[in-house]
C-alpha positions in Angstrom: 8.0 -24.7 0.3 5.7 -25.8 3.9 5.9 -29.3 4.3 2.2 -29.4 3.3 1.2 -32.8 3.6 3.4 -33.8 6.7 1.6 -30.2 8.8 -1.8 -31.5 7.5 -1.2 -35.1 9.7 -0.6 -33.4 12.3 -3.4 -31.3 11.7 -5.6 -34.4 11.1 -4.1 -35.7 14.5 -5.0 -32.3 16.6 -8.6 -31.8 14.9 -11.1 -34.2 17.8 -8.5 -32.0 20.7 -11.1 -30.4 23.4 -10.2 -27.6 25.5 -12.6 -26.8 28.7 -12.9 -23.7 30.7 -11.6 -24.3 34.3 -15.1 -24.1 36.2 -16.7 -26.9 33.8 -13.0 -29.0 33.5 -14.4 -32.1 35.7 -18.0 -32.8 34.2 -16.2 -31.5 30.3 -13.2 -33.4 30.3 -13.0 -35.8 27.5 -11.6 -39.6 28.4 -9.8 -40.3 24.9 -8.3 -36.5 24.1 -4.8 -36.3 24.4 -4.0 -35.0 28.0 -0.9 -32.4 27.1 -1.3 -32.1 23.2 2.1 -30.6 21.3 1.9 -27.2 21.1 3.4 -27.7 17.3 0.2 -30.0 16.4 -1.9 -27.7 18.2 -0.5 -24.6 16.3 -1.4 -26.6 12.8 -5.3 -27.3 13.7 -5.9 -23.2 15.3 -4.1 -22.0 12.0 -6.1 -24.1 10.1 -9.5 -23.2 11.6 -8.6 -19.8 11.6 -7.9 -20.1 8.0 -11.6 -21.5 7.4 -12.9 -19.0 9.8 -11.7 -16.0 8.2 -12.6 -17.0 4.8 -15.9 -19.2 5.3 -19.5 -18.7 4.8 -20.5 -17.5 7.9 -17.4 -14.2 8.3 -16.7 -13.6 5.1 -18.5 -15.3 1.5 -22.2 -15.3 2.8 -21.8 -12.2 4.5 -19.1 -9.6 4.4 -17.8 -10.3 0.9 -21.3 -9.9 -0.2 -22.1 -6.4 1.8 -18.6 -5.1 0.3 -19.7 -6.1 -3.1 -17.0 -8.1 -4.4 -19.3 -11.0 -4.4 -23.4 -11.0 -4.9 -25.7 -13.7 -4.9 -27.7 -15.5 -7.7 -29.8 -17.7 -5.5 -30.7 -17.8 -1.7 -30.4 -13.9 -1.8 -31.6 -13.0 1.4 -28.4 -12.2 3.3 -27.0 -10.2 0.2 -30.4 -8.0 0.9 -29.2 -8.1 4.7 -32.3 -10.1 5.9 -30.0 -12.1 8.7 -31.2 -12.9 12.1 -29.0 -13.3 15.1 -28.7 -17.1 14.0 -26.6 -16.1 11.2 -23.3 -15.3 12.4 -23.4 -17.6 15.3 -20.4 -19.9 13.9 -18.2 -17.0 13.4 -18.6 -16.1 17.5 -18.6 -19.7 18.1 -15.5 -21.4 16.4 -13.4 -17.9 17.7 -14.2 -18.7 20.9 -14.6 -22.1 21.5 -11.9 -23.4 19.3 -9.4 -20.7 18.1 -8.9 -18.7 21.6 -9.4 -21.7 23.6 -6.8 -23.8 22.0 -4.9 -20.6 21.3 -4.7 -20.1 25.3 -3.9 -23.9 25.7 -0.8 -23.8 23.7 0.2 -20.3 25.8 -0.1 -22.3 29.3 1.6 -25.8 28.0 4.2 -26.4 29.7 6.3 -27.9 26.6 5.3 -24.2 24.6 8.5 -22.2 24.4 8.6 -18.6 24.5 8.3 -18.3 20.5 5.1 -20.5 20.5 3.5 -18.3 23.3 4.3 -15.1 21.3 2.7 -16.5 18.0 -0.4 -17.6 19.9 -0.3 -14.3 21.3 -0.1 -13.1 17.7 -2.9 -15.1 16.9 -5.0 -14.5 19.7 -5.1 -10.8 19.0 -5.9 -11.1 15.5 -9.1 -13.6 16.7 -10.2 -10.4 19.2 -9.4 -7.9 16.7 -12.0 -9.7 14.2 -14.6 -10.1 16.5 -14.3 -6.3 17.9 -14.5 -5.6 14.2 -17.1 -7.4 13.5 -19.6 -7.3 16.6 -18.6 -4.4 18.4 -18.2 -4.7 22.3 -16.8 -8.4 23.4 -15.9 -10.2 26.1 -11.9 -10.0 26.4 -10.8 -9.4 29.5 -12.6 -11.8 31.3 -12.4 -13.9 28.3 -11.3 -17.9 29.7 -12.0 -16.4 33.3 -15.8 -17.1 33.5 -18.4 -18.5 32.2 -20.5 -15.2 31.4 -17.6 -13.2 31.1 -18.6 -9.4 31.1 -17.8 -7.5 27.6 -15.2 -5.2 27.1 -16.0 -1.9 25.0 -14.5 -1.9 21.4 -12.1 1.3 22.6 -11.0 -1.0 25.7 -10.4 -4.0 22.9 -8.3 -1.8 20.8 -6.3 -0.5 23.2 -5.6 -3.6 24.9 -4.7 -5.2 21.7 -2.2 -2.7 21.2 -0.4 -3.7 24.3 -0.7 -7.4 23.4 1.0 -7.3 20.2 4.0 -5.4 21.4 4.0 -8.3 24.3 4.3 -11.0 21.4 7.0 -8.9 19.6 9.1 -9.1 22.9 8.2 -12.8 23.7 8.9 -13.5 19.8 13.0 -14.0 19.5 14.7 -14.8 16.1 17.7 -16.4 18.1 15.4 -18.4 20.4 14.1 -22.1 20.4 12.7 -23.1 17.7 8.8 -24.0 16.5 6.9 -26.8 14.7 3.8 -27.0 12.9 3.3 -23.3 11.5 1.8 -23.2 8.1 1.4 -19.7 7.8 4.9 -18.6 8.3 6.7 -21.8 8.0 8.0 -21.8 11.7 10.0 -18.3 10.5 10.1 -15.9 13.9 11.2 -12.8 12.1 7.7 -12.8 9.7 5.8 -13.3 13.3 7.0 -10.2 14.5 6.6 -8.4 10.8 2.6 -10.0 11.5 2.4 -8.2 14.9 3.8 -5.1 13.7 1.5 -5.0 10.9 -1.4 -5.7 12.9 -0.6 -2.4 15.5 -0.6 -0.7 12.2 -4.1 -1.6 11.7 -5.3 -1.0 14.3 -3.7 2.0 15.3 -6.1 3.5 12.0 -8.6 2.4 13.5 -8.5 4.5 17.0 -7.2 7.3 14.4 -10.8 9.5 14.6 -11.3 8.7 18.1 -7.1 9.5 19.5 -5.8 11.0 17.0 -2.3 11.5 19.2 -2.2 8.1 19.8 -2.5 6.4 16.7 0.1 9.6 15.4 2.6 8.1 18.0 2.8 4.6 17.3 2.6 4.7 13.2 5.4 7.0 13.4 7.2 4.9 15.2 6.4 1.4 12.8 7.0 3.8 9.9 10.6 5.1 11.3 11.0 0.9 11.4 9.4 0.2 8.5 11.6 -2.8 7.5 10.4 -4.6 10.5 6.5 -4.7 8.8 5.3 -6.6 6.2 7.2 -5.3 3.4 7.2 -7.1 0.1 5.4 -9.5 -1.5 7.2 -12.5 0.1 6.2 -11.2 3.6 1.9 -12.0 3.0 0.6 -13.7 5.7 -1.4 -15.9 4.4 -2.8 -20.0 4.9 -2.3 -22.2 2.0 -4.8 -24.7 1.8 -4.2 -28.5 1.0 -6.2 -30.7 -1.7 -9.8 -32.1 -0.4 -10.9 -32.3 2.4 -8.5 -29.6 4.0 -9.4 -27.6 0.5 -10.1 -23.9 0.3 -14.0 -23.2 1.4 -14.2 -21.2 -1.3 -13.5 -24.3 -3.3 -15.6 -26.6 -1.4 -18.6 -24.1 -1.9 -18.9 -24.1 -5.4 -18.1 -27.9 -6.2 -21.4 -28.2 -3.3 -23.0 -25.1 -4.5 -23.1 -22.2 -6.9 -24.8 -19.1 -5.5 -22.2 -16.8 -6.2 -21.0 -14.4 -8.7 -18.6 -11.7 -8.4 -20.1 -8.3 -7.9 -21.6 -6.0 -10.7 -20.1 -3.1 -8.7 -16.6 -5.0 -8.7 -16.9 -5.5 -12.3 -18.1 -2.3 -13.2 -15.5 0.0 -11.7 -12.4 -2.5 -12.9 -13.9 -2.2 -16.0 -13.8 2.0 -15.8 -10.5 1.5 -14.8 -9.1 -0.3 -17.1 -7.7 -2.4 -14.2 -5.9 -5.7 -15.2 -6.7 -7.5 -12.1 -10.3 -8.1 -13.4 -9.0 -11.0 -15.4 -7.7 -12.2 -12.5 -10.8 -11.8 -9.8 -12.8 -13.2 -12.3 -13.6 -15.4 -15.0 -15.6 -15.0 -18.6 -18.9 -16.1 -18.2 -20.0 -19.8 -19.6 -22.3 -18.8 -21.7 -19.7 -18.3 -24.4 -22.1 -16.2 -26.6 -21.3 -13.5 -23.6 -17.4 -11.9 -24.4 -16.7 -9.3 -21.6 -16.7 -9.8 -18.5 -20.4 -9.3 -16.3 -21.2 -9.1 -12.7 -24.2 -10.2 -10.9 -26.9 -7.1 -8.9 -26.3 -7.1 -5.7 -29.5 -7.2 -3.3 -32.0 -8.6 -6.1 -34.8 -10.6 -5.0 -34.2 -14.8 -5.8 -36.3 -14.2 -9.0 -34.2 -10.8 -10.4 -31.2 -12.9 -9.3 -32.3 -15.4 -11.3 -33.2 -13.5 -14.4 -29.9 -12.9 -14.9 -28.8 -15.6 -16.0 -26.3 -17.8 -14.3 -23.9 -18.6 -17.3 -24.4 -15.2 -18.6 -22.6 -14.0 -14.8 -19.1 -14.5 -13.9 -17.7 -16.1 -11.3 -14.7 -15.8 -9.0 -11.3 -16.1 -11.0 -9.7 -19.6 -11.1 -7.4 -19.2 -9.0 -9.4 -18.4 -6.0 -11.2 -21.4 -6.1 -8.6 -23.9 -6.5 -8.3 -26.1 -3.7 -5.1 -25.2 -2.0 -5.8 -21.3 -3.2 -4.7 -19.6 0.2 -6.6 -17.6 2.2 -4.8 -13.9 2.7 -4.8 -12.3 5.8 -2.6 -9.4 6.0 -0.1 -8.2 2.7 2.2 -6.0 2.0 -0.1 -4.2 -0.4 -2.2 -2.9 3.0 0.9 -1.7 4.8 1.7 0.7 2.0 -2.1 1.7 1.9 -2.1 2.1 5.8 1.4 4.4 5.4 -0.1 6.6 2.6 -3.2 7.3 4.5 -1.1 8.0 7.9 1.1 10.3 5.9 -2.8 11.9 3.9 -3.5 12.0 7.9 0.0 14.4 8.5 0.4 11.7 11.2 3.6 10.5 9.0 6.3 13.0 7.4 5.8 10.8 3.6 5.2 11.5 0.5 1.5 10.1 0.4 1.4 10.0 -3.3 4.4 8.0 -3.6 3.1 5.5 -1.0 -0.1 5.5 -2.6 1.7 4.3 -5.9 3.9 2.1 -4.6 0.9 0.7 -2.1 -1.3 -0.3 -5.9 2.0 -1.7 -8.2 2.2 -4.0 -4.7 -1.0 -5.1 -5.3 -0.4 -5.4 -9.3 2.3 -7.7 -8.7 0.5 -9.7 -5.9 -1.2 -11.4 -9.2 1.6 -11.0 -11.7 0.8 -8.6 -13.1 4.2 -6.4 -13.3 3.8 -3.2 -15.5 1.7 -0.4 -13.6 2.9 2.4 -15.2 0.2 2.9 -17.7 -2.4 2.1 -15.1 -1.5 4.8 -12.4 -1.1 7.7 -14.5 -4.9 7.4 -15.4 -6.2 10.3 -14.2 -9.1 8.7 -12.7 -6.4 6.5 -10.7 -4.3 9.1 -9.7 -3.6 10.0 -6.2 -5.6 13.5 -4.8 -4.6 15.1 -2.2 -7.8 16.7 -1.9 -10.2 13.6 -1.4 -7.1 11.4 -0.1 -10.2 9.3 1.6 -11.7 8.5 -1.3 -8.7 7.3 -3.8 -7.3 5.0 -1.1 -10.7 4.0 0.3 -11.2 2.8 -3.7 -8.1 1.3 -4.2 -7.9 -0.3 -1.0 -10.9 -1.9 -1.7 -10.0 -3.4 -5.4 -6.6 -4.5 -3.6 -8.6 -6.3 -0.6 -10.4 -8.7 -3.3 -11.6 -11.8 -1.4 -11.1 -10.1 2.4 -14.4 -9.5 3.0 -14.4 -9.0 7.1 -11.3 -6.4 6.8 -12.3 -4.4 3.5 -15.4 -4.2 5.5 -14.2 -2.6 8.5 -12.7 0.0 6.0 -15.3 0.5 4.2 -16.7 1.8 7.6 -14.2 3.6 8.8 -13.2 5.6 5.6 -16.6 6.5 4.9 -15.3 4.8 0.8 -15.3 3.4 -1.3 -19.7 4.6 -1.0 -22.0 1.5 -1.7 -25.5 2.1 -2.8 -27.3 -1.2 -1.4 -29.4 -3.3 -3.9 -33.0 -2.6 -4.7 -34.1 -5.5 -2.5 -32.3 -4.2 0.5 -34.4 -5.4 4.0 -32.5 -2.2 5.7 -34.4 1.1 5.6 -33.2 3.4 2.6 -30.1 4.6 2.5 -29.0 2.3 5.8 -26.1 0.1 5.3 -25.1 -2.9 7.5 -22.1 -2.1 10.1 -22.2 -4.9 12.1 -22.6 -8.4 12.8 -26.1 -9.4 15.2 -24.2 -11.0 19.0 -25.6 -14.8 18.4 -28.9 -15.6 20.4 -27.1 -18.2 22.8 -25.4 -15.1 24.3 -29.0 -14.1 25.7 -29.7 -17.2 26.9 -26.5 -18.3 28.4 -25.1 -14.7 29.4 -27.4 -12.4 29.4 -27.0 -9.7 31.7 -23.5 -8.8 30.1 -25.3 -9.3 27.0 -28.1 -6.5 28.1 -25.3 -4.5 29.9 -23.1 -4.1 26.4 -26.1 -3.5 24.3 -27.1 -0.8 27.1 -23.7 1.0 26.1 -23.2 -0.3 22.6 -26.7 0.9 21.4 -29.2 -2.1 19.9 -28.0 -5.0 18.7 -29.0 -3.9 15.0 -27.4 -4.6 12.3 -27.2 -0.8 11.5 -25.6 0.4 15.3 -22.3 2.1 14.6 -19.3 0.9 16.3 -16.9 2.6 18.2 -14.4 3.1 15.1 -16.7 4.0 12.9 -17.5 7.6 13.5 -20.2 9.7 11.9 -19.8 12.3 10.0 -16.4 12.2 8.8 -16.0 15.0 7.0 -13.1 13.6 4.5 
């Protein structure tokens, strides 16, 4: 059990710590912040914010979780009909950058950081890039802490560099070396660092899958031959668990402020064909007690269809999502088994895709309890196919990311499944679906030649400009 409340005063102690880039150091540097802050404190406050990053408003509930229909809105619908501006995902850009990477590279030049602290920030730090790339596209990497208009790096040069990184944190990260303080994610344990790094080249090595096909074949063959070493059981989720109010779940926090959510109709409706037990668990019966079954809100209505709904008559999240030290998942075991079966769907892997397609949904099953999936899997309209491999694991995969909204959206992508039809409302021409995030207007302002040059090779900064992963016309 994490020594919750002692972690969070550190945490509390690390929060006001600034970090400056080298070129404005003298005219930035801060009086009262502590001079060499504890890379264990430090640790406590990034995982923390990354924590709230991942699974805030601006990356995830008021954006992604919405355009993967898990969630929908019921008021202040406009960016579940994807009318956003580049305003609206500035705090995602900015808190990555100006607090997680910066603080992340501050705890990797301290001289008190050990070699185990450097490889989790490395860890870290690669995950922060790899949901950035994922969700904007081409990004300053590179020259990332280097300069203050750094130049961006394509998303295939992000990827690939990535790759590198996290098998540099694997060697740096040493189960018989010195030890750590302050990690709430792993509870200062070495070996599930380099299970979370592992896991992670896994990922992304997917993602390069329909651009280097050889590649990505190369390195899962080698995680699966090591399979051991990944993420692999239940007790391996990396994952932040949140602490009573205020260091409380944002999921919590935004509906005891608020309640303009409701989980999706499109959720709903496809548990509900599946006879999937995890609906009781993603959400709740509605309050209107006169309404028995479970009942999801439209996605992309208009703030008066939305309303005309009926809020008690809608469901919300389940429970246990937004209590306030729910955690906030970032990588289980459920995926790695997903990520296998599609590698082995791929021929990439010699595997019995089937079996890992199985084993990758009872995972997921018993992530919430729920410990019988026998019945469930021999459904026939659960059943693994061989013939639209893309399409059952793009489904499934989907149901088991409940509440990931920036990483079931990256799949969504770059399976081509599950297929979203966007609401009535939508602000998108018809049939167009969002695929990435809008760059944030202060990079036109404060950087905007590398700004214009990335946008030159990217394509517009629309909301509908493919990324490099996600390539057209599939043909699953």
């Amino acid at each position: 059990m994490k020594t919750i409340y002692q972690s969070i005063a550190l945490l509390l102690l690390t929060l006001t710590i600034a970090s400056c880039d080298s070129e404005l150091e003298n005219i930035n540097k801060n009086p009262n912040a502590t001079e060499n802050p504890l890379p264990g404190h430090l640790l406590t406050a990034v995982e923390y914010h990354a924590a709230n990053l991942y699974w805030g408003e601006s990356t995830n509930y008021n954006s992604t979780l919405l355009w993967v229909q898990h969630w929908a809105k019921i008021q202040y619908t406009e960016p579940d009909c994807y009318n956003v501006t580049n305003t609206s995902f500035s705090t995602t850009w900015d808190r990555a950058y100006a607090s997680l990477l910066t603080d992340l590279t501050t705890i990797q030049q301290s001289e008190a950081a050990n070699d185990n602290y450097r490889g989790v920030a490395q860890v870290l730090r690669s995950w922060t890039f790899l949901l950035l790339t994922n969700l904007y596209g081409d990004i300053p990497y590179t020259e990332y802490g280097k300069s203050v208009t750094p130049a961006y790096d394509t998303q295939e040069t992000v990827l690939r560099g990535l790759l590198t990184d996290l098998e540099s944190a694997d060697a740096l990260l040493q189960t018989t070396g010195a030890a750590i303080e302050g990690d709430l994610i792993f509870d200062n344990n070495i070996a599930q660092w380099k299970k979370f790094a592992r896991s992670l080249r896994l990922r992304i090595a997917l993602e390069i899958a329909d651009r280097d096909a050889a590649t990505a074949s190369n390195i899962i063959a080698t995680l699966y031959n090591n399979r051991s070493s990944l993420i692999s059981s239940n007790d391996d989720i990396a994952q932040f668990q949140f602490a009573p109010s205020p260091q409380w779940n944002p999921w919590a926090s935004a509906f005891s402020a608020r309640d303009d959510q409701r989980v999706s109709k499109t959720l709903v409706d496809k548990l509900t064909e599946l006879n999937d037990p995890r609906l009781a668990v993603f959400a709740q019966l509605p309050q209107d007690q006169s309404v028995t079954n479970y009942t999801g809100a439209a996605n992309g209505l208009n703030a008066d269809a939305a309303n005309n709904q009926g809020f008690y008559r809608l469901s919300r999240p389940g429970s246990q999502f937004l209590a306030d030290e729910a955690p906030a998942v970032f990588f289980t075991y459920a995926e790695v088994l997903f990520d296998f079966a599609e590698a082995a769907a791929r021929g990439f892997i010699t595997a019995d895709a089937e079996a890992l397609f199985n084993d990758a949904i009872t995972a997921s099953l018993q992530q919430y309890g729920i410990n019988n999936s026998t019945a469930y899997l021999q459904q026939s309209s659960v059943a693994y196919d061989a013939t639209a491999w893309a399409e059952r694991i793009g489904w499934q995969k989907w149901i088991a990311y409940y509440g990931q909204g920036p990483d079931a959206f990256t799949d969504l992508r770059r399976l081509g499944y599950p297929q979203l039809q966007p609401g009535p409302n939508s602000a998108l021409a018809p049939g167009e679906y969002p695929r990435r995030f809008f760059y944030p207007s202060t990079e036109q302002s404060l950087n905007g030649t590398c700004y214009q040059h990335a946008v030159a090779h990217q394509g517009a900064d629309e909301l509908t400009t493919r990324l490099w992963f996600d390539v057209e016309n599939k043909n699953r």
